[in-house]
C-alpha positions as CSV (number, residue, x, y, z in Angstrom):
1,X,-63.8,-76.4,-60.3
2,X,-62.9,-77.6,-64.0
3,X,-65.4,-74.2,-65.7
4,X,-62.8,-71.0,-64.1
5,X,-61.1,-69.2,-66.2
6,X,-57.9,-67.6,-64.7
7,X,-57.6,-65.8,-68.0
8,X,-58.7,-63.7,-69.4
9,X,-59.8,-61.6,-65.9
10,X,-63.4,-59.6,-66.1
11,X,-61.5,-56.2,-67.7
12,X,-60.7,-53.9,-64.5
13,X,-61.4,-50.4,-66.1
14,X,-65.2,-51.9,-66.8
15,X,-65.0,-53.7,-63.2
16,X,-64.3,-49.7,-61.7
17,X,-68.2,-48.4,-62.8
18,X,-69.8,-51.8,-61.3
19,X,-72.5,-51.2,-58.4
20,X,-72.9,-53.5,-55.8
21,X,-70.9,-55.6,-53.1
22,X,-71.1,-58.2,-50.4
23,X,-74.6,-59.1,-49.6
24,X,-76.3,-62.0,-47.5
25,X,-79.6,-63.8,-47.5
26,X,-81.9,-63.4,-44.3
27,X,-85.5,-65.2,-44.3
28,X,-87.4,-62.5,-41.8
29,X,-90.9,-63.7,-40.4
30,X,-93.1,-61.6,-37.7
31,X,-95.7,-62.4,-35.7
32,X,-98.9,-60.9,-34.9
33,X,-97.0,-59.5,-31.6
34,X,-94.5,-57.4,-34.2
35,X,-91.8,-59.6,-33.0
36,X,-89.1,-60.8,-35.4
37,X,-87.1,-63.8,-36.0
38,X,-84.5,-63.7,-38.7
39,X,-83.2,-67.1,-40.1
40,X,-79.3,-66.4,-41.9
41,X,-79.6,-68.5,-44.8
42,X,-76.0,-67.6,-45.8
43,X,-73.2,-67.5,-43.0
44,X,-70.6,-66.3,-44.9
45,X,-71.3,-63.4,-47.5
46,X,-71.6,-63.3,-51.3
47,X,-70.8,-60.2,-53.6
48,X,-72.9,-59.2,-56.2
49,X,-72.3,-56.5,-58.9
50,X,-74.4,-54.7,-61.8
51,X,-72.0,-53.6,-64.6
52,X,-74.8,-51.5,-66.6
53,X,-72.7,-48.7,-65.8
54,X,-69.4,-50.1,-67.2
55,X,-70.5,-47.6,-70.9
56,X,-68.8,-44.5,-71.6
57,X,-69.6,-41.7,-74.0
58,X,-66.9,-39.7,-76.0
59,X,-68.5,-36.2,-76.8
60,X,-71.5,-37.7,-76.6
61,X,-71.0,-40.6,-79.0
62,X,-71.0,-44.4,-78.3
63,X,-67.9,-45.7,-77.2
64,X,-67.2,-49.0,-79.2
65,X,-64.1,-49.9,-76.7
66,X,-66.7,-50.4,-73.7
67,X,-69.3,-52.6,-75.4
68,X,-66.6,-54.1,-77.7
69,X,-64.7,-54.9,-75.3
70,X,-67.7,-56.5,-72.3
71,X,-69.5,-58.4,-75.6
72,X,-65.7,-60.0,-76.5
73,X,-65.2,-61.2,-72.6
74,X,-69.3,-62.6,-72.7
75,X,-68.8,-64.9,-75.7
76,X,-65.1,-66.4,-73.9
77,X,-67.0,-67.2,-71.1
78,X,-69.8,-68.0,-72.7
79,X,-72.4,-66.4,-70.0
80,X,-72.9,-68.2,-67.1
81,X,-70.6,-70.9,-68.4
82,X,-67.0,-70.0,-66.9
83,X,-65.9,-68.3,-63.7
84,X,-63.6,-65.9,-64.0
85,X,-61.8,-63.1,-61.7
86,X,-63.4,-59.8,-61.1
87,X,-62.0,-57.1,-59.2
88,X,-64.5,-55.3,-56.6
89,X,-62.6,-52.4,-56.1
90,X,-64.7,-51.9,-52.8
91,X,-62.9,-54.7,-51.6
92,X,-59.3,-55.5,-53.0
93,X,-56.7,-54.9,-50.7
94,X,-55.7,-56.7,-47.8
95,X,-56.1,-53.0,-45.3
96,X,-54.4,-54.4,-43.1
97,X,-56.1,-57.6,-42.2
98,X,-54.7,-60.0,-44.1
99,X,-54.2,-63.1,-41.9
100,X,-53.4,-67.0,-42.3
101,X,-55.1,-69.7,-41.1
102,X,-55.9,-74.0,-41.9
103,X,-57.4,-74.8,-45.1
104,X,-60.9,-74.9,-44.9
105,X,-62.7,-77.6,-47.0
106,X,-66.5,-76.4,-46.4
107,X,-68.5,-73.8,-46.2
108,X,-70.7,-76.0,-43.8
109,X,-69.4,-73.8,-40.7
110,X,-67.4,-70.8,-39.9
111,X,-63.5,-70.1,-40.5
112,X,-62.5,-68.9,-38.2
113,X,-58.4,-68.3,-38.7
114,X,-56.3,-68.4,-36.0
115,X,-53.1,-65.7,-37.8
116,X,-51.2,-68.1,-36.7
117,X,-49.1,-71.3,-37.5
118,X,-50.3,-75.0,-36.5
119,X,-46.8,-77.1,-37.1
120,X,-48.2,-78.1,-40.6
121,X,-47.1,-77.0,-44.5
122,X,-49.7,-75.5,-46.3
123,X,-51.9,-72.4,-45.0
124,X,-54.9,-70.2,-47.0
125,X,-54.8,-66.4,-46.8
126,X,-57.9,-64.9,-45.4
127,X,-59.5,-61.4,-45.0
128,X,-60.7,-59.8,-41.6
129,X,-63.0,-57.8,-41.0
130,X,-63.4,-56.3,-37.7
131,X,-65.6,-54.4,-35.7
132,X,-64.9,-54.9,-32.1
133,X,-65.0,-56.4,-30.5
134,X,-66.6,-59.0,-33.3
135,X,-64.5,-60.1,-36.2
136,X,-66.2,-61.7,-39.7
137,X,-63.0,-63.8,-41.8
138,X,-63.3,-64.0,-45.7
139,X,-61.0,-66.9,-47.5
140,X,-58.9,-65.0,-50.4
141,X,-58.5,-67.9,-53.5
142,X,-57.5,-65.2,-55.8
143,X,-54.5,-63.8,-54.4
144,X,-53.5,-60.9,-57.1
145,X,-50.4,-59.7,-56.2
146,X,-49.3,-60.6,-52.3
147,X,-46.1,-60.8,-49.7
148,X,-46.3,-62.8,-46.5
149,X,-44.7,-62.6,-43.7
150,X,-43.5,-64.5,-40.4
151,X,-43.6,-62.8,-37.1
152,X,-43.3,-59.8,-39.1
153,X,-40.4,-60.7,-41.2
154,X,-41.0,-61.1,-44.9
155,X,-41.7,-64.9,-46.2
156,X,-39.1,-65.6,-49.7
157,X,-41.0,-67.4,-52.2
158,X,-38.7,-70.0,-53.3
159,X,-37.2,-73.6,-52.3
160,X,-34.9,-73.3,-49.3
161,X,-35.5,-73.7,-45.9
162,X,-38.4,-71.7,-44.2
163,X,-39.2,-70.5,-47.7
164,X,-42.7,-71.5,-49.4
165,X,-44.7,-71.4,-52.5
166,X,-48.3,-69.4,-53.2
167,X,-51.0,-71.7,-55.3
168,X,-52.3,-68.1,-56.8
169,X,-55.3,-70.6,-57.8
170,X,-56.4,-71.3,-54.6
171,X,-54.6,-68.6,-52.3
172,X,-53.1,-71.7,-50.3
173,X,-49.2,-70.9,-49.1
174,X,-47.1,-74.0,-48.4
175,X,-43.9,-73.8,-46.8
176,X,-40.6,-75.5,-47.2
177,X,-39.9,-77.4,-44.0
178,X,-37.2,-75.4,-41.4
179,X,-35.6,-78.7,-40.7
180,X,-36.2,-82.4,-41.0
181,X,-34.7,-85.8,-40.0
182,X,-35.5,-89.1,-41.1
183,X,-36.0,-91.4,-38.3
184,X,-34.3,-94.7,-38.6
185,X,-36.2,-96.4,-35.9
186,X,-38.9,-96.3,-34.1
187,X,-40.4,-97.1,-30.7
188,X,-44.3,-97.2,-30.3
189,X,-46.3,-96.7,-27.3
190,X,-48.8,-94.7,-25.5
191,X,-45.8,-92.5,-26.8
192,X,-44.2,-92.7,-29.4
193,X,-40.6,-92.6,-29.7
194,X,-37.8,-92.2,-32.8
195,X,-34.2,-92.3,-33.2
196,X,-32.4,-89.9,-35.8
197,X,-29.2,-89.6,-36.6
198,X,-28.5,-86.0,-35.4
199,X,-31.6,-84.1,-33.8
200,X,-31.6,-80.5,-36.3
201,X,-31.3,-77.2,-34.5
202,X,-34.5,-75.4,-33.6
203,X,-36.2,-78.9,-31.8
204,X,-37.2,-78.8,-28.2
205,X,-39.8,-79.8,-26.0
206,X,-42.9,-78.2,-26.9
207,X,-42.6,-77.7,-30.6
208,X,-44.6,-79.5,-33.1
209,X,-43.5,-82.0,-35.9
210,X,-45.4,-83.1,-39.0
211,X,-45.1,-86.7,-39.8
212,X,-45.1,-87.9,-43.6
213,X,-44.6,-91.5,-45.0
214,X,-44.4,-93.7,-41.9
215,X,-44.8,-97.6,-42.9
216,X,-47.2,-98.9,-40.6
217,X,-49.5,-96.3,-39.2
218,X,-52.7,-98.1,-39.2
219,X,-54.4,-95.7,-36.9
220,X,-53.5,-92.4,-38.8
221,X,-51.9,-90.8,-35.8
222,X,-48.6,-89.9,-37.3
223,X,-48.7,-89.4,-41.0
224,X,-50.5,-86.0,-42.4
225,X,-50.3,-85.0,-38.8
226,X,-48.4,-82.6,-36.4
227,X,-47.5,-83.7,-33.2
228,X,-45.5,-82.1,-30.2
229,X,-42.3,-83.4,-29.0
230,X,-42.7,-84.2,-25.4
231,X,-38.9,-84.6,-24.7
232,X,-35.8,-85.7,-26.4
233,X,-32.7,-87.7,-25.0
234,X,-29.7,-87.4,-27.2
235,X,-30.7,-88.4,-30.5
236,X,-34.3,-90.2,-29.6
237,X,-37.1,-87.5,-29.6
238,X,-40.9,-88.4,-27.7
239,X,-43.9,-87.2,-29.3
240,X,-47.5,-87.0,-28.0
241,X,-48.9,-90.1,-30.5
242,X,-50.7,-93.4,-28.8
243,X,-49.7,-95.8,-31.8
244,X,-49.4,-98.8,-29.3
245,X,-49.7,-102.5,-31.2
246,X,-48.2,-101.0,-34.5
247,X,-44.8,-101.4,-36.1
248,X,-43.5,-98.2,-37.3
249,X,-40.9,-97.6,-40.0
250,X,-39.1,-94.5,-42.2
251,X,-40.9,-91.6,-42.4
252,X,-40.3,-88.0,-42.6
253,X,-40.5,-85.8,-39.4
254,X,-40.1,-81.9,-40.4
255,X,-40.5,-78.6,-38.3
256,X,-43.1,-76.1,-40.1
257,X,-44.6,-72.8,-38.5
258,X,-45.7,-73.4,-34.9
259,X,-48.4,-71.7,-32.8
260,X,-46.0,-69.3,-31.7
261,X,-45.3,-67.7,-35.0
262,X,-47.9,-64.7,-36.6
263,X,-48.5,-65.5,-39.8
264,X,-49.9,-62.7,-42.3
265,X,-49.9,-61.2,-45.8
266,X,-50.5,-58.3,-47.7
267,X,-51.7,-57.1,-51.5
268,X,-54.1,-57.0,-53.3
269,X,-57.2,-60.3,-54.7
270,X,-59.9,-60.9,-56.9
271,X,-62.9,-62.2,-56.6
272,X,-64.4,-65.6,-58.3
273,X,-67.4,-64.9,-60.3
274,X,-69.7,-65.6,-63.2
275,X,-72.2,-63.6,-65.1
276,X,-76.0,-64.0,-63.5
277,X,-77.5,-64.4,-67.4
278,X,-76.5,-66.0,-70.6
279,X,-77.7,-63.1,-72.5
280,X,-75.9,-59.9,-73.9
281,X,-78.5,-57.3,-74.6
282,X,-77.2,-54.0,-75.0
283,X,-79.1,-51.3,-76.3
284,X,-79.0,-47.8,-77.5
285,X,-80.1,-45.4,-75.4
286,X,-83.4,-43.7,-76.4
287,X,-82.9,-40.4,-75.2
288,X,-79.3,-39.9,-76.6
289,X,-79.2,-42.6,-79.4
290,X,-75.7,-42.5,-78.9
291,X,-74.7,-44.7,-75.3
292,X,-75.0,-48.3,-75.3
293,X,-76.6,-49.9,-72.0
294,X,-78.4,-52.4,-70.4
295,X,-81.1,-52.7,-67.9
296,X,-79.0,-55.0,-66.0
297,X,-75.7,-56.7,-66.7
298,X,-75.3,-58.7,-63.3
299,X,-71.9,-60.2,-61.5
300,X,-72.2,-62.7,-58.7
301,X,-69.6,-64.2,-56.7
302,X,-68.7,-68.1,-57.1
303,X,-67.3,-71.3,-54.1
304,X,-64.8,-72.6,-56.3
């Protein structure tokens, strides 16, 4: 989404006095019985915020820092224009819940994050919320300040092995492969065979590879793909791909998180949002003539 500001963020000492929060849309229609039947026009929720509030007196005068300081942030993102990041400070820190889980590319259904890895690179942080024994996930893309972890142990941001990167744009982690061979032949089938020169410590039947730049994979089985190893013999390693009637070449095969290993985070986010009007209208107030406010100044959360 080209229109988000990353910068300047909504000010958070204005963002403190906003009212509001998550909220959904339900269409509700009754019958002549009294029955109800309630349609959820929104699966996942949407937070949305009044800042009116966000004045402050000093001994009963206007204070020119609070509308100063809201009109100069309007006019940079010009209204509805730009997004920007908004801290609810209902709703900030992980508590305890932060998870990973695959990228999601819709809104269309669910996500529902598994905490855990999948033998790929790249993984977005969510949010859970719980209530047994039903659980509702939020996708974080504005990751403020955040650690991860493996199986408990902290995740170093960085290039070496097993280390990874945080896109604090989209709150997508991407890891830096534990190992990796390049194959220098390869065997196709109903499975699918390759020979490297030295199998790397850590492979065994069962665990999952990801397959990048393989000349010849028509079908799409190998490449952007993890697949389980299904045995190894010296230096040839079997993995569960059908990529009979192709002729397979070079390629990358590399070990990433597997389904065994808990994958989690914690810190602290913002929110993507606009404003809900393209006008500034502050006024004085009429009993005091002294604090500056609004009728409504309104927030509402952005898919970006």
């Amino acid at each position: 989404m080209a229109n988000f500001l990353e910068s300047p963020t909504f000010p958070d000492d204005l963002a403190f006095w906003a009212r509001g929060g998550v909220s959904f849309n339900t269409v509700v229609s009754g019958s002549t019985a009294g029955r109800e039947q309630r349609n959820v026009i929104w699966q996942f929720g949407r937070g949305q915020w009044d800042v009116q509030n966000a004045f402050r007196t000093a001994g009963g005068v206007a204070d020119p820092y609070s509308v100063q300081t809201l009109r100069n942030f309007f006019r940079i993102v010009k209204g509805q224009a730009y997004g920007f990041r908004f801290r609810d400070y209902t709703d900030y820190l992980d508590e305890g819940q932060g998870i990973m889980g695959a990228p999601v590319s819709t809104y269309t259904a669910p996500a529902v994050p598994s905490g855990k890895g999948g033998g790929v690179p790249t993984y977005q942080m969510f949010k859970q919320y719980a209530a047994a024994p039903l659980a509702d996930y939020r996708q974080i893309q504005k990751p403020r300040a955040a650690s991860f972890f493996r199986n408990g142990s902290p995740v170093t941001i960085g290039t070496g092995a097993g280390n990874a990167s945080l896109d604090t744009t989209t709150g997508l982690l991407t890891f830096v492969a534990d190992s990796q061979a390049n194959p220098t032949s390869w065997t196709a089938g109903s499975t699918t065979s390759f020979v490297v020169s030295a199998v790397p410590s850590g492979w065994a039947t069962g665990i999952s590879l990801y397959i990048t730049g393989v000349t010849g994979d028509t079908g799409g089985v190998l490449n952007g793909q993890a697949v389980a190893i299904t045995s190894i013999s010296g230096t040839t390693v079997t993995v569960a791909a059908n990529t009979t009637g192709m002729t397979l070449s070079g390629g990358t095969a590399a070990k990433y998180p597997q389904l065994t290993d808990t994958l989690t985070w914690t810190g602290t986010f913002d929110t993507p949002c606009r404003f809900g009007t393209d006008q500034f209208a502050p006024q004085i107030d009429i009993g005091t003539a002294a604090l500056y406010g609004f009728q409504s100044l309104t927030v509402v959360e952005i898919r970006v």
